[in-house]
N, C-alpha and C positions, 0 to 999 in steps of 0.2 A: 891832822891834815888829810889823811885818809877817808877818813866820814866827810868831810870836806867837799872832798876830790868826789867822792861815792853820788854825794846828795848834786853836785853839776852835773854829773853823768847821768844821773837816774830821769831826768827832766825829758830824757829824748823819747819822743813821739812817732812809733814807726810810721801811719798813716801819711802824718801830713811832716814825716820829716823833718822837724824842730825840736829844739832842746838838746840836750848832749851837752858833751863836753866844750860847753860855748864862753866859759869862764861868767856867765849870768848871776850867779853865786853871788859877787861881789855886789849886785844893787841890793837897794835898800827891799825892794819891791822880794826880791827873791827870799835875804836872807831872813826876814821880818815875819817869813811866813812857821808855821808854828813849828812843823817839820823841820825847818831849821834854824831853829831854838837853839842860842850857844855858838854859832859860827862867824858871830861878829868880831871875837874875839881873834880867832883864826887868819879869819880878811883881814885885822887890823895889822898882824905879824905878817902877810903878804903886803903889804902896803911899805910896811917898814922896811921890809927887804929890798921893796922898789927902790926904793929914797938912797939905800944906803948902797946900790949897785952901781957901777960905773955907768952904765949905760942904762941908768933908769929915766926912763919915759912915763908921760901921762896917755900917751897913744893908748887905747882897748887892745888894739890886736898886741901888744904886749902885756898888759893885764892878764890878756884872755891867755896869753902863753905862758903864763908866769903861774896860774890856776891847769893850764895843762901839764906844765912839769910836775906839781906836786900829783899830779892822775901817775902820769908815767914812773917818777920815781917810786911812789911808792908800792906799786902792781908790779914793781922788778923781781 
């Protein structure tokens, strides 16, 4: 989850300010790239965790927070 968390974060682009920790990870477009090779399996256990939460949502900005706790927890 940590390389995970690492390879959404690494995205960010100081110039034109994009990318970051924007939970992007989870499309197909991002994780398919070869760089992150292996983190389908990962997203699949974030998804899981959605489903099986009380308060899981299909809403993004809850995806994308669900991809930012794994940043946070693990950087503690």
């Amino acid at each position: 989850m940590l390389h995970l968390a690492w390879h959404d974060v690494g995205t960010y682009d100081k110039e034109t300010k994009t990318g970051g920790p924007n939970g992007s990870i989870r499309f197909p477009q991002e994780y398919s790239h070869a760089a992150n090779a292996g983190f389908e399996i990962a997203i699949d256990l974030l998804r899981l965790s959605l489903l099986l939460s009380p308060a899981a949502s299909e809403a993004a900005p809850i995806k994308c927070s669900l991809v930012n706790t794994c940043h946070a927890s693990f950087l503690l």
